[in-house]
C-alpha positions as a LaTeX table, in Angstrom:
\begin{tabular}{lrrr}
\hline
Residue & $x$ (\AA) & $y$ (\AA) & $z$ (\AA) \\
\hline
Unk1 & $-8.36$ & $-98.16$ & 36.11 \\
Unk2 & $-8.96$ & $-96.51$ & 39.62 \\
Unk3 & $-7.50$ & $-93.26$ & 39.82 \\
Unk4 & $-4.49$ & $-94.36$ & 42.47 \\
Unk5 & $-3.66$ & $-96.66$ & 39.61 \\
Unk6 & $-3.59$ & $-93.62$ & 37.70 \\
Unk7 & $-1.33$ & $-91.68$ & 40.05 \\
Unk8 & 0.82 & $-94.60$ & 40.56 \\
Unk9 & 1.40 & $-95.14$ & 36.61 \\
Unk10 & 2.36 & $-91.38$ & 36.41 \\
Unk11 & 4.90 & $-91.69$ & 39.11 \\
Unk12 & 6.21 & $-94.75$ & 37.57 \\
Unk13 & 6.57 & $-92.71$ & 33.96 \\
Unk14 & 8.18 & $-89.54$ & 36.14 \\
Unk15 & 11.36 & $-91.70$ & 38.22 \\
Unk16 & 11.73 & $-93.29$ & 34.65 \\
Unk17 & 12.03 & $-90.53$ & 32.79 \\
Unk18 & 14.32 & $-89.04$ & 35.53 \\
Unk19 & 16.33 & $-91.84$ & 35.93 \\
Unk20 & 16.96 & $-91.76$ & 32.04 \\
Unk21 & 17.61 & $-88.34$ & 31.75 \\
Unk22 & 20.13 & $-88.96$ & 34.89 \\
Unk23 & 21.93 & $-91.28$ & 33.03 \\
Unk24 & 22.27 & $-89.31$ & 29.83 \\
Unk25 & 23.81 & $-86.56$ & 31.76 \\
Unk26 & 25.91 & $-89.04$ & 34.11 \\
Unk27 & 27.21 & $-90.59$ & 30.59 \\
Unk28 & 27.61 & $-86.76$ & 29.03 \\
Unk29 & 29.52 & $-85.23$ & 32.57 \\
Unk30 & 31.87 & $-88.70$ & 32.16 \\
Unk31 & 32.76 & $-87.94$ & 28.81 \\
Unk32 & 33.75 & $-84.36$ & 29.26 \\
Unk33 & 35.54 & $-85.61$ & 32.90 \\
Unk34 & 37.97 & $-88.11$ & 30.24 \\
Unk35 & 38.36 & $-85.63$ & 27.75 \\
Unk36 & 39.24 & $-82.80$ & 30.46 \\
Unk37 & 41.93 & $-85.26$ & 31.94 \\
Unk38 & 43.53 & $-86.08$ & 28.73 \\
Unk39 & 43.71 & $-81.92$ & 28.34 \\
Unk40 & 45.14 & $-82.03$ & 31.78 \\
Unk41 & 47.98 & $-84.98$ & 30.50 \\
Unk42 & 48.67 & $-83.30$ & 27.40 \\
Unk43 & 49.08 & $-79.79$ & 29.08 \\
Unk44 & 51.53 & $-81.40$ & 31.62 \\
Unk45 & 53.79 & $-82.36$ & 29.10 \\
Unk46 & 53.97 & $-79.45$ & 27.93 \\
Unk47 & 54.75 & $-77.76$ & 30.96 \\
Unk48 & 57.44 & $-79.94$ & 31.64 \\
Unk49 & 58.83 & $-79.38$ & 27.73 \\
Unk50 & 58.48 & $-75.36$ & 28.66 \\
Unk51 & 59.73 & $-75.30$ & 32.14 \\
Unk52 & 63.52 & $-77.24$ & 30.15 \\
Unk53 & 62.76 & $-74.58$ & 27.94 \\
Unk54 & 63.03 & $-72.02$ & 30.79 \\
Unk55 & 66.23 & $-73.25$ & 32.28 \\
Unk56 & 68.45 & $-73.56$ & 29.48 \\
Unk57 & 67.21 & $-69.91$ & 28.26 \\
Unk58 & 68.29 & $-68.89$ & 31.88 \\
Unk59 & 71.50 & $-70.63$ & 31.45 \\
Unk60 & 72.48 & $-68.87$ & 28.41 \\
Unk61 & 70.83 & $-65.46$ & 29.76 \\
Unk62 & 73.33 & $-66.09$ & 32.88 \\
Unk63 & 76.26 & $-66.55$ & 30.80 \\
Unk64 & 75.81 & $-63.66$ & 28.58 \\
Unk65 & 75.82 & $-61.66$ & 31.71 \\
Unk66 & 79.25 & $-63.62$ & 32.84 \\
Unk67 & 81.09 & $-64.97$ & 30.32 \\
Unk68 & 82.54 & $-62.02$ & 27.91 \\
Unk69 & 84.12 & $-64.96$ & 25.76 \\
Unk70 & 80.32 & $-66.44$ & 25.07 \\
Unk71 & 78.86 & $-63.02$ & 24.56 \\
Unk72 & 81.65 & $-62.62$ & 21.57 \\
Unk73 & 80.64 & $-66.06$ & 20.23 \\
Unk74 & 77.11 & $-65.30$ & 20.18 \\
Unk75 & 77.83 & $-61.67$ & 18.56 \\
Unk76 & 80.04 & $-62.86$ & 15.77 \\
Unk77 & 77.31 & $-66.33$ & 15.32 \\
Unk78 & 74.03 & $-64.40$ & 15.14 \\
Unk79 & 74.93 & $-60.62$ & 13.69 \\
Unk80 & 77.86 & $-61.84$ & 11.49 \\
Unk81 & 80.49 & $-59.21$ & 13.06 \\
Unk82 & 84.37 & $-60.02$ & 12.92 \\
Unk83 & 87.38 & $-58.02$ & 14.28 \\
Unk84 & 89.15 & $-55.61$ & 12.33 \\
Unk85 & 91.75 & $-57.95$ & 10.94 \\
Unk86 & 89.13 & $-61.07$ & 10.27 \\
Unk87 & 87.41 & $-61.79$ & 7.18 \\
Unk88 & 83.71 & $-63.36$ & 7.01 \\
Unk89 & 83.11 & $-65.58$ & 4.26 \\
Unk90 & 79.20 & $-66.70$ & 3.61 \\
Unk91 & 78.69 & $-69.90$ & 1.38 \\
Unk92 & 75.12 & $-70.62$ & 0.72 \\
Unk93 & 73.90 & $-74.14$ & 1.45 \\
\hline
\end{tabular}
């Protein structure tokens, strides 16, 4: 073997090698790409479950700050308190 052969074998070896390790990381940087979209799909429906989540806490925020009737239905619901005259009775389920 004459020493261009030599050179030329060496170069051969090299682009292999590079194209190889090109491909591994091609391969690698596609599989993160697919798993970073399905993050992306999973993270939109969540926004979307969230952002319902939003308005109907600002619908009942805006009626507790309107509706006097809803503010004494939430009272007597979530703290248990009656009028003067009313009786609460608590049956365990």
């Amino acid at each position: 073997m004459n020493y261009r052969q030599v050179i030329l074998s060496f170069y051969l070896l090299l682009f292999a090698g590079l194209g190889v390790t090109g491909g591994y990381l091609f391969l690698d940087a596609r599989a993160e790409y697919s798993r970073l979209e399905q993050v992306e799909e999973s993270n939109k429906i969540r926004l979307v479950e969230v952002q319902e989540q939003l308005r109907s806490q600002e619908k009942a925020l805006e009626r507790l700050r309107t509706d006097p009737e809803y503010v004494e239905k939430v009272i007597r619901k979530r703290l248990g308190y009656a009028k003067p005259d009313e009786f609460i009775f608590r049956f365990e389920e």
